[in-house]
VOTORVO-131180 format. One record per residue: x, y negated, z of N, C-alpha, C, O in turn; residue in three letters; residue number from 0. Coordinates in steps of 0.1 Angstrom, whole numbers, plus 5000, padded with zeros to 4 digits. Each point is the difference from the previous one (the first is absolute). Last residue first. Layout:
REM VOTORVO-131180
ATOM    nX    nY    nZ   caX   caY   caZ    cX    cY    cZ    oX    oY    oZ  rest   nr
ATOM     X     Y     Z     X     Y     Z     X     Y     Z     X     Y     Z   ALA  NUM
...
***
This chain:
REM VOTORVO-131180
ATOM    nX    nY    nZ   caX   caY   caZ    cX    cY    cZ    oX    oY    oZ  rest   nr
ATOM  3676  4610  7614  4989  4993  4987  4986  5002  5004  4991  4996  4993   UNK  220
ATOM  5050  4996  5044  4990  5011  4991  4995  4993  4996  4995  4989  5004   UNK  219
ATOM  5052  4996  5010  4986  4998  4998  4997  5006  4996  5006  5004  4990   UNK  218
ATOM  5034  5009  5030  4999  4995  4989  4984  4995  5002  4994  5006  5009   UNK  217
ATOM  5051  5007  5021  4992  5005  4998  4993  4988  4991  5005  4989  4999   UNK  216
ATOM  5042  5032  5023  4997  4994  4988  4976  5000  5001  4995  5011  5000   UNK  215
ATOM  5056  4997  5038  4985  5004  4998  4991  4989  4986  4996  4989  5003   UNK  214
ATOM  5056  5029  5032  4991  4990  4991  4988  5007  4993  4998  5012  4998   UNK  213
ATOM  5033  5011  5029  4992  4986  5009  4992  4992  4995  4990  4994  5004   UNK  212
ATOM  5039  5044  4981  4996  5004  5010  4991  4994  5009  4994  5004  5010   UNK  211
ATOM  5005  4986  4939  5017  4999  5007  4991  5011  5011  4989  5004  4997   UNK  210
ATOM  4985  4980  4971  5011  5001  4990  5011  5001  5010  5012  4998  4997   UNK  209
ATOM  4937  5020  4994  5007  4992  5015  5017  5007  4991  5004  5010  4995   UNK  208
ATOM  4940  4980  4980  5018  5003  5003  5005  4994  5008  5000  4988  5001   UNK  207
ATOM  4950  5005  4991  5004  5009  4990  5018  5000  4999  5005  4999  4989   UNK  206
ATOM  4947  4989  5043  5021  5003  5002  5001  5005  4983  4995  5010  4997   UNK  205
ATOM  4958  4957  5005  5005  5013  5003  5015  5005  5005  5008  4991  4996   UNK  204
ATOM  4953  4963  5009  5014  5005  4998  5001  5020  4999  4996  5007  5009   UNK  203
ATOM  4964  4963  5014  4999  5001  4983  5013  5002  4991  4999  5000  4987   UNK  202
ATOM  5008  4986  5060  4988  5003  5000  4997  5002  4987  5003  4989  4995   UNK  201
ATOM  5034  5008  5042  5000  4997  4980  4986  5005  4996  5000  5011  4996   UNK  200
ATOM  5009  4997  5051  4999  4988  4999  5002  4992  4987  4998  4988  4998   UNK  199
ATOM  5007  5064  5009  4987  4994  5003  4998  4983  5004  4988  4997  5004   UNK  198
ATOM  5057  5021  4981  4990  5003  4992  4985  5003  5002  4993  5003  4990   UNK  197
ATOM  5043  4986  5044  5000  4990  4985  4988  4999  4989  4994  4991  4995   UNK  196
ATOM  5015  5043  5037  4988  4986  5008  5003  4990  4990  4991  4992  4995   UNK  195
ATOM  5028  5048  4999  4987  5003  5002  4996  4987  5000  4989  4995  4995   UNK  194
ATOM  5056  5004  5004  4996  5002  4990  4979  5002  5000  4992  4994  4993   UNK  193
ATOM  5050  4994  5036  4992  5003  5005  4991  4998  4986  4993  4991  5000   UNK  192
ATOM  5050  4998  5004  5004  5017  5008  4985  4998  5002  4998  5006  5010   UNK  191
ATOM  5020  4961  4950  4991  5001  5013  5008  5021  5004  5005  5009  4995   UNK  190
ATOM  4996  4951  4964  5013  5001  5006  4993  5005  5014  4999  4991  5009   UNK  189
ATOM  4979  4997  4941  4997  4998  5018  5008  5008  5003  4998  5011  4995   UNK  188
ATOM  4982  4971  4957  5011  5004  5003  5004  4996  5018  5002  4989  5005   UNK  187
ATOM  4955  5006  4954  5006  5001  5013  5009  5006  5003  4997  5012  4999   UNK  186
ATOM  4973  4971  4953  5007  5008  5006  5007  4993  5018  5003  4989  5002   UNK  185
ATOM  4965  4987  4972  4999  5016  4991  5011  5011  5005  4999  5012  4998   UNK  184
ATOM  4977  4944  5029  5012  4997  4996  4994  5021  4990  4991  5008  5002   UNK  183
ATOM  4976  4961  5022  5001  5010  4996  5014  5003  4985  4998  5002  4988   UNK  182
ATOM  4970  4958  5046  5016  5001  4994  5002  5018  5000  5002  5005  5011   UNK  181
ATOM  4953  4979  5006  5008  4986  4989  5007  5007  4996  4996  5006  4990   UNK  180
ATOM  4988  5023  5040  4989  4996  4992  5006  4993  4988  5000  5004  4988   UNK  179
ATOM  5032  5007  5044  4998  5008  4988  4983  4999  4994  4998  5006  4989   UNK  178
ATOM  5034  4964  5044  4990  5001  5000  4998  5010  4985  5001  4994  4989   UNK  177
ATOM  5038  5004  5048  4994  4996  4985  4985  5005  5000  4996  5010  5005   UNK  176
ATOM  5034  4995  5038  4997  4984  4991  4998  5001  4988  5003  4989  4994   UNK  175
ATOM  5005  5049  5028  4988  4999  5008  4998  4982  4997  4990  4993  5003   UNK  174
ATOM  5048  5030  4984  4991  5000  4990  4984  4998  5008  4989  5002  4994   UNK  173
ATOM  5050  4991  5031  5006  4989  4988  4986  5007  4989  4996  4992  4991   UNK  172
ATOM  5005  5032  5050  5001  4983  5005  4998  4992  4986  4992  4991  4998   UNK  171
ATOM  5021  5055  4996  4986  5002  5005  4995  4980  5006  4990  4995  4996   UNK  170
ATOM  5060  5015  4997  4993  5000  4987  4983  5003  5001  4993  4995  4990   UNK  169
ATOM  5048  5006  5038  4990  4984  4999  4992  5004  4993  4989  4995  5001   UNK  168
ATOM  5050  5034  5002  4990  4998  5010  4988  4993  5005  4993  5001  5011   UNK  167
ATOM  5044  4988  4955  5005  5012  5011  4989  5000  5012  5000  4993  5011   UNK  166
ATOM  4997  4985  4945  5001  4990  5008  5002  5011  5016  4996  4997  5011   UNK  165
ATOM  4997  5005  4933  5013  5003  5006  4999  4997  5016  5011  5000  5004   UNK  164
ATOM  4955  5000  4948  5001  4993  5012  5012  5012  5007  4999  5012  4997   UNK  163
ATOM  4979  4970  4951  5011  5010  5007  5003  4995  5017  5006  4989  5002   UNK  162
ATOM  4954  5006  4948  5006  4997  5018  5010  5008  5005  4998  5012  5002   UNK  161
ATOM  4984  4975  4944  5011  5007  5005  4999  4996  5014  5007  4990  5002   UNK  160
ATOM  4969  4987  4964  5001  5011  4998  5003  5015  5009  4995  5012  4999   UNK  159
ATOM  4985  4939  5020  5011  5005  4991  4997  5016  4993  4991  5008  5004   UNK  158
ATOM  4971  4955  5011  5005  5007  5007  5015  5004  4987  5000  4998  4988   UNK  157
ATOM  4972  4955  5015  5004  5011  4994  5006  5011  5005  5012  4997  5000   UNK  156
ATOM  4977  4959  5016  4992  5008  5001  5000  5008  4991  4989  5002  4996   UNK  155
ATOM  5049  4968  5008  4981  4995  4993  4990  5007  5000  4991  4997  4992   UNK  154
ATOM  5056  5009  5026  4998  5008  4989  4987  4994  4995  4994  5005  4990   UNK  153
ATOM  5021  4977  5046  5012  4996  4995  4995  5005  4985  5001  4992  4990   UNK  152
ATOM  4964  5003  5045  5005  4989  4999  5014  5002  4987  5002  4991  4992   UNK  151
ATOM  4967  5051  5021  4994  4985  5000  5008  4988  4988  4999  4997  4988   UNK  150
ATOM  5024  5042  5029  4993  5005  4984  4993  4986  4998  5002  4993  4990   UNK  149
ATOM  5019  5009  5057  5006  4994  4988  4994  5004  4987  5002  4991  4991   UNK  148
ATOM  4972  5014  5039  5003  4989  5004  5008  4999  4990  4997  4992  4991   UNK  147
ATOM  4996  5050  5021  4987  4998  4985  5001  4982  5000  4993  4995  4991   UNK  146
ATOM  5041  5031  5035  5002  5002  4989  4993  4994  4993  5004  4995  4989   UNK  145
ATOM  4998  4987  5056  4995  5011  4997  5007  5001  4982  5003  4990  4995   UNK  144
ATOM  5027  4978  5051  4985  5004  4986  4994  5011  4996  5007  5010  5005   UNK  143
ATOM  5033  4966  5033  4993  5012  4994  4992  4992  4992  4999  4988  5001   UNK  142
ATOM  5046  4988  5024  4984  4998  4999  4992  5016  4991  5010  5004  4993   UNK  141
ATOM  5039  4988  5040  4995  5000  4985  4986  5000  4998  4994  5009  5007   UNK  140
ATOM  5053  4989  5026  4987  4998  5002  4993  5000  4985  5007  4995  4992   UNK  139
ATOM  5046  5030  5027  4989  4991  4995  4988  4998  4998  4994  5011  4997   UNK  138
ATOM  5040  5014  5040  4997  5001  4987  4996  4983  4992  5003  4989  5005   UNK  137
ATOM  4989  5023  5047  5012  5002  4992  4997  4999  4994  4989  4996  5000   UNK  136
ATOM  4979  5023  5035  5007  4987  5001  5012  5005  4987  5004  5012  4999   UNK  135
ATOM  4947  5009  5007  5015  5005  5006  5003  4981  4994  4994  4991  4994   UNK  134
ATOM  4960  5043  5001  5009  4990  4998  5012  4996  5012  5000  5004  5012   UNK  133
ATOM  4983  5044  4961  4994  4995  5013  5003  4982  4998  5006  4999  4990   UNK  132
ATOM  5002  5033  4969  4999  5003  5009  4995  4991  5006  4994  4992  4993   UNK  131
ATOM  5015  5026  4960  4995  4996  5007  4998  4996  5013  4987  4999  5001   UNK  130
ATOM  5053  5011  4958  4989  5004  5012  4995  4995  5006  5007  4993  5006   UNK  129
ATOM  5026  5012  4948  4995  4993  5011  4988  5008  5005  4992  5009  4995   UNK  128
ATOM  5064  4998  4980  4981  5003  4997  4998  4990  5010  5008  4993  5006   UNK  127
ATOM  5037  5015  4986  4992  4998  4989  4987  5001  5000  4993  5001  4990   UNK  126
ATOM  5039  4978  5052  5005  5012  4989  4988  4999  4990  4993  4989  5001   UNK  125
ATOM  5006  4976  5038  5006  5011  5004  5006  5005  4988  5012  4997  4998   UNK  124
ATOM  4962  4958  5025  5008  5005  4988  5008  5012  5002  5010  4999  5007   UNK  123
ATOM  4941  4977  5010  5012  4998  5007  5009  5012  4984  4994  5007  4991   UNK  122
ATOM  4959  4959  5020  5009  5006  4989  5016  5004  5003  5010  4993  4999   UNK  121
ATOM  4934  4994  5012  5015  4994  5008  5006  5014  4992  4996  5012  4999   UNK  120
ATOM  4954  4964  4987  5004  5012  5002  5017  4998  5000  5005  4993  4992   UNK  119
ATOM  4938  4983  5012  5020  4995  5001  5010  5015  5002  5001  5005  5011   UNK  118
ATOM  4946  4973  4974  5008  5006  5007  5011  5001  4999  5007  4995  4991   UNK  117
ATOM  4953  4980  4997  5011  4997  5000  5009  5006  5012  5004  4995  5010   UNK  116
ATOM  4963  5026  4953  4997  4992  5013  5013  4991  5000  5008  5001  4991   UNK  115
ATOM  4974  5036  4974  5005  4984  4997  5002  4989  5012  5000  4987  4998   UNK  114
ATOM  4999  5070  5000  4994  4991  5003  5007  4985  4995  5011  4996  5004   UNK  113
ATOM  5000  5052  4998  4988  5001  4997  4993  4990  4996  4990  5001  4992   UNK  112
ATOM  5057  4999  4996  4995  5007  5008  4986  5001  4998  4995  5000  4988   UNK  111
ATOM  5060  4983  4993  4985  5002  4997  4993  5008  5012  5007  5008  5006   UNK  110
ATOM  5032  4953  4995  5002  5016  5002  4983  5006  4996  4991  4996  5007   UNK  109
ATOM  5047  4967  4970  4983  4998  5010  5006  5019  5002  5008  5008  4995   UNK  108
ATOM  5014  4959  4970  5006  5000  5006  4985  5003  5014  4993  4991  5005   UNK  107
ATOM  5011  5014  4942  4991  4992  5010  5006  5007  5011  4997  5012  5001   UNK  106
ATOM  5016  4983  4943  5006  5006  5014  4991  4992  5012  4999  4988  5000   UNK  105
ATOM  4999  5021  4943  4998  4990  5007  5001  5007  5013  4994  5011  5001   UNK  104
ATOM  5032  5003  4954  4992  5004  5010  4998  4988  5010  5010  4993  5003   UNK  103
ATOM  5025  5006  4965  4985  4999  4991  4990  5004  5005  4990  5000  4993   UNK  102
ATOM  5053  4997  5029  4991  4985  4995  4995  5001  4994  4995  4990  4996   UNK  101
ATOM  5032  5043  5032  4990  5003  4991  4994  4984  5002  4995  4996  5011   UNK  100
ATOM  5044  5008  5016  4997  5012  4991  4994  4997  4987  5006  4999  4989   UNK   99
ATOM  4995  4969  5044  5003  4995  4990  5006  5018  4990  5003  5001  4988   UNK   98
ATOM  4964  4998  5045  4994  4988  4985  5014  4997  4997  4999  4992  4990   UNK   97
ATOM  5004  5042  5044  4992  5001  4989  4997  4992  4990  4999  5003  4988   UNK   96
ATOM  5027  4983  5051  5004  5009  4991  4991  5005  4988  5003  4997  4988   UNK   95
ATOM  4978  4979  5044  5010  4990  4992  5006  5011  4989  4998  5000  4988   UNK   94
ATOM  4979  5018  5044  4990  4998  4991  5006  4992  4991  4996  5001  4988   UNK   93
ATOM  5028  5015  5048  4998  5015  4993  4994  4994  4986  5003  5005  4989   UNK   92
ATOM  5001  4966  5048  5012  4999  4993  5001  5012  4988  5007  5000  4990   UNK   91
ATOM  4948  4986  5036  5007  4996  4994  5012  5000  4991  5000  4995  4988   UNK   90
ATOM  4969  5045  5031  5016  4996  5004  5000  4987  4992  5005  5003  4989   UNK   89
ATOM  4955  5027  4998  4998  4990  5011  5016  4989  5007  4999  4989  5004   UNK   88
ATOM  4978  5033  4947  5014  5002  5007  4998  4990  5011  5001  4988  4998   UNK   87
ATOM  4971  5029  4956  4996  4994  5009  5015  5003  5008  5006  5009  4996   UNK   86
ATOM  4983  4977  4951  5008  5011  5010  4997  4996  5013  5002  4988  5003   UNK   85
ATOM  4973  5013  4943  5003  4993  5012  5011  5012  5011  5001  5012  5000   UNK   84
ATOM  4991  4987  4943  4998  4997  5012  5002  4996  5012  5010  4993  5001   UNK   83
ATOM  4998  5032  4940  4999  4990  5008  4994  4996  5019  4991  5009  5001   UNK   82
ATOM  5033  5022  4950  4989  4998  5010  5003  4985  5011  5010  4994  5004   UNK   81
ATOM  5015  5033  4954  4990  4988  5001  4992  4995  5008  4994  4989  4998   UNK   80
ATOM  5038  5053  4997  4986  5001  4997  4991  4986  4999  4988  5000  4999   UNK   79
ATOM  5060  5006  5019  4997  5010  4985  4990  5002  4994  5001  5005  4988   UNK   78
ATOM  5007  4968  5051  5007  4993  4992  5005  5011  4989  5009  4998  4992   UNK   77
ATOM  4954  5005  5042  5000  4984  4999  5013  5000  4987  4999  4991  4991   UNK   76
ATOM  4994  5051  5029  4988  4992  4989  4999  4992  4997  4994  4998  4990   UNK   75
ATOM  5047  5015  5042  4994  5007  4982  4990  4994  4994  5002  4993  4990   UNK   74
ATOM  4999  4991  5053  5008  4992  4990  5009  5013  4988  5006  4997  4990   UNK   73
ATOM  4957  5015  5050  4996  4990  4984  5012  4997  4992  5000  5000  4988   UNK   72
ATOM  5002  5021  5056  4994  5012  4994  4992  4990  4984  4992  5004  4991   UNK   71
ATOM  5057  4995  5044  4987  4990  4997  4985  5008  4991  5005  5008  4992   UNK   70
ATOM  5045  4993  5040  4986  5010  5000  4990  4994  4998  4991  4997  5008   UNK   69
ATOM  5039  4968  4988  5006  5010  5006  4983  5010  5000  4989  4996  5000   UNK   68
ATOM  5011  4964  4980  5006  5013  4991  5003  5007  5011  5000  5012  4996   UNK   67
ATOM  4972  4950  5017  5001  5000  4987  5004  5009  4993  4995  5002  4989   UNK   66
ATOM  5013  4991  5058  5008  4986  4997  4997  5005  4981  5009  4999  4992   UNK   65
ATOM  4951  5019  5042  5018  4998  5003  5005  4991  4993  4994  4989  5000   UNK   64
ATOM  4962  5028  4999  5007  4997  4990  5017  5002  4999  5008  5004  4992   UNK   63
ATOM  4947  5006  5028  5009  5001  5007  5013  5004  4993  5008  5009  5001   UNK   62
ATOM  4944  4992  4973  5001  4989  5014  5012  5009  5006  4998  5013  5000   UNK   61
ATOM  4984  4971  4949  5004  5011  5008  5004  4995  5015  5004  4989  5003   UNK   60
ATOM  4963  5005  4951  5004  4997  5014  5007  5011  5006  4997  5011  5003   UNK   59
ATOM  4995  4979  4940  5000  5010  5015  5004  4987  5007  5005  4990  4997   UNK   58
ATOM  4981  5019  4943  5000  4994  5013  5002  5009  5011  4997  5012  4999   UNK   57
ATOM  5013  4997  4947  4994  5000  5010  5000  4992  5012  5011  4996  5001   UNK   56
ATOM  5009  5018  4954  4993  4989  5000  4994  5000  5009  4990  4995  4997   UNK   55
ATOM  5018  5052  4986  5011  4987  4999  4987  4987  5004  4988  5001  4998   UNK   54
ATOM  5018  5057  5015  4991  4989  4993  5008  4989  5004  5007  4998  5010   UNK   53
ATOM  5004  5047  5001  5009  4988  4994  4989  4993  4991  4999  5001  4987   UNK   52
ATOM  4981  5034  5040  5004  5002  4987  5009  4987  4993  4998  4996  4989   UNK   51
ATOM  4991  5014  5060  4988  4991  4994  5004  4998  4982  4998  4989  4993   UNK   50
ATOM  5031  5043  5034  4989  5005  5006  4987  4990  4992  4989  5005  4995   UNK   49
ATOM  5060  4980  4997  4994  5014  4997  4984  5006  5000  4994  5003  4990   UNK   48
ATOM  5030  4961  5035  4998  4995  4986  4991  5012  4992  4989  4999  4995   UNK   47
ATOM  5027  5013  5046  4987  4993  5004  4997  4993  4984  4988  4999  4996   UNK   46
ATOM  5051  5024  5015  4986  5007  5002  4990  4996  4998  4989  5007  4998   UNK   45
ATOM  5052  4969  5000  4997  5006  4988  4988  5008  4995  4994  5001  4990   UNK   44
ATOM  5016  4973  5055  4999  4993  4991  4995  5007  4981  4991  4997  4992   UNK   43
ATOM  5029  5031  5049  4988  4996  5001  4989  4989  4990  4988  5002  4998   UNK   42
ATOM  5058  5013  5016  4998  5003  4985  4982  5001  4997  4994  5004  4990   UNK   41
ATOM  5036  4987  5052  4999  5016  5000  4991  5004  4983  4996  5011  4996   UNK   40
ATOM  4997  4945  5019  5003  5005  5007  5003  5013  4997  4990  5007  5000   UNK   39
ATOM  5017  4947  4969  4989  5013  5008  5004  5009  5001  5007  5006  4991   UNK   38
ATOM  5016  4966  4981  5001  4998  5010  4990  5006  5012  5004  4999  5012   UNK   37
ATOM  5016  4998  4934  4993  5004  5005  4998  5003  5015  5002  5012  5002   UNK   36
ATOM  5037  4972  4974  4988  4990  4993  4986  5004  5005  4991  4992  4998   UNK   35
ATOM  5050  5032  5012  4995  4991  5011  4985  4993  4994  4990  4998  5006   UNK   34
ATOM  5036  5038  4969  4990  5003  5010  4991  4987  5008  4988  4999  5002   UNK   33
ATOM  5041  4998  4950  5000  5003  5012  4987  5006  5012  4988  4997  4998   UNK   32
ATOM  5014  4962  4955  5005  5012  5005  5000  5005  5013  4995  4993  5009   UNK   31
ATOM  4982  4968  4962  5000  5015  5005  5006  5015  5000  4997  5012  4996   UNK   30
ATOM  5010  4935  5009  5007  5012  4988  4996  5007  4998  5007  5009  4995   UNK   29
ATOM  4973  4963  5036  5000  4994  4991  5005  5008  4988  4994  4999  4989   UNK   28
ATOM  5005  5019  5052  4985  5001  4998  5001  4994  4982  4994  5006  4990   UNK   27
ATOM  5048  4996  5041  4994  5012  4994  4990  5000  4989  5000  5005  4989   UNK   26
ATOM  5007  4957  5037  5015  5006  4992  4994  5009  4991  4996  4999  4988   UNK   25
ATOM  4981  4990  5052  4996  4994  4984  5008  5000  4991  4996  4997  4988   UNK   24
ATOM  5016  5029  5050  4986  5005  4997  4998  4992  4987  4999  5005  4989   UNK   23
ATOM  5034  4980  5036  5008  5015  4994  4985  5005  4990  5000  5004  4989   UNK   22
ATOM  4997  4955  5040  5013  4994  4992  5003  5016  4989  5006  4999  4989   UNK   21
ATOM  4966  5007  5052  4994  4996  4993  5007  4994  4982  4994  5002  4989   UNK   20
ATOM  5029  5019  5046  4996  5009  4996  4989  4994  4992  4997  5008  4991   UNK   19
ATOM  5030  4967  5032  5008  5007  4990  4991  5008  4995  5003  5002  4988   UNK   18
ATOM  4977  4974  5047  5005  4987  4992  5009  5008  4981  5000  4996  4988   UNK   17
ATOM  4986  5027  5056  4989  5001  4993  5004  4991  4989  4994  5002  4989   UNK   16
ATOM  5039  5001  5039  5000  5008  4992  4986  5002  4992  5000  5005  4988   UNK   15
ATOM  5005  4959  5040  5014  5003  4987  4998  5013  4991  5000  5001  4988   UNK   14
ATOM  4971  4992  5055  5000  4991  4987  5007  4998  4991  4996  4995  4989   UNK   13
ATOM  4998  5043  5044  5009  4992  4997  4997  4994  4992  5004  5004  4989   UNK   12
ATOM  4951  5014  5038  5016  5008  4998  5005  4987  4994  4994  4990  5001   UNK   11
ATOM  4961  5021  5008  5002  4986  4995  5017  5003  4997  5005  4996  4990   UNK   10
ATOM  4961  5037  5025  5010  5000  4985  5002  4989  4997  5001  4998  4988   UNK    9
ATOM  4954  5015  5046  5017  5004  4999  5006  4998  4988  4993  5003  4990   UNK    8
ATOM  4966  4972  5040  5004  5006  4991  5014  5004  4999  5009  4993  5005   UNK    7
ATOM  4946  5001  5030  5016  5007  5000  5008  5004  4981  5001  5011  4994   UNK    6
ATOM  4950  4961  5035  5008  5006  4984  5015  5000  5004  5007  4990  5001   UNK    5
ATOM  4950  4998  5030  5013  5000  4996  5004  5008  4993  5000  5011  5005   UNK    4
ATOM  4955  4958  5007  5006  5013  4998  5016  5000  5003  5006  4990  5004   UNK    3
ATOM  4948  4977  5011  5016  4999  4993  5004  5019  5002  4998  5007  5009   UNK    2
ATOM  4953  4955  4989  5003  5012  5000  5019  5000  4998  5006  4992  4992   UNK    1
ATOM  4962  4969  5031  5008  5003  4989  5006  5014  5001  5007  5003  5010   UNK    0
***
């Protein structure tokens, strides 16, 4: 049995993720305010932008967290109609999310290459995660490939919208979609290694890098 270790960071004060989520749907519902928009450094807005606020759409998004904190869908999901899945390996991160967003179905897994039954140990630090060596601590959690859940949750329907977040995983986490099958219309990739993303998107163009890190790229016609 393969075991990784995933260093995730930002599990922080549950109270307070408890007020700021309590502050975000507040917002979202009146729409009023900044918070109603919860992506990163305004990232969420970029990204609505960039795929022309097209309404009615699908996404997987993977490193979900607790659903709103630095979320790059819950604009689309709740100005735009859209709809989808949230991947979030942290059980208690994943609880949060479903009861965040209940019109989003939440699969509590860490995505990778492989549907084996590998075991990736989950220690809790600040707001990102990392790959590393395996180590004692954390929590135990089962993996999947992306094109597993398109399979089984989405019915073999790839999404509109992929947004992957997974601090360094992200070569691991798309080296699981099978892009013969599942050829999602846009990718959204949170990477410092942009080249290799985009020789592993095989039939993908970059057409806009919306932050210093983030990286939009689209299906070629």
């Amino acid at each position: 049995m393969n075991t990784k270790r995933l260093v995730r960071n930002g599990l922080g004060d549950r109270r307070v993720r408890r007020i700021k989520s309590l502050r975000t749907r507040a917002s979202a519902q009146l729409k009023i305010g900044p918070w109603r928009r919860p992506g990163l450094d305004g990232l969420d807005v970029l990204l609505a932008d960039a795929i022309g606020r097209r309404r009615g759409g699908t996404f997987i998004e993977l490193g979900a967290n607790d659903g709103l904190q630095a979320s790059n869908t819950f604009l689309l999901e709740q100005e735009l109609s859209w709809s989808g899945i949230l991947i979030e390996p942290i059980p208690q991160l994943a609880d949060e999310a479903q009861r965040n967003r209940p019109r989003a179905t939440v699969i509590c897994a860490a995505a990778s290459s492989s549907s084996e039954c590998a075991i990736i140990d989950m220690a809790y630090e600040d707001l990102t995660s990392k790959v590393e060596m395996s180590g004692s601590g954390g929590v135990s959690v089962a993996t999947t490939t992306l094109s597993t859940v398109i399979d089984h949750v989405a019915k073999g329907r790839a999404p509109d919208l992929l947004s992957i977040d997974v601090e360094g995983h992200e070569l691991d986490v798309i080296a699981g979609l099978d892009l013969k099958r599942h050829r999602p219309r846009w990718i959204l990739v949170e990477s410092d290694r942009p080249e290799q993303v985009g020789e592993l998107l095989t039939g993908y163009v970059g057409v806009s890098q919306l932050s210093y890190h983030d990286y939009l790229f689209e299906v070629a016609e």
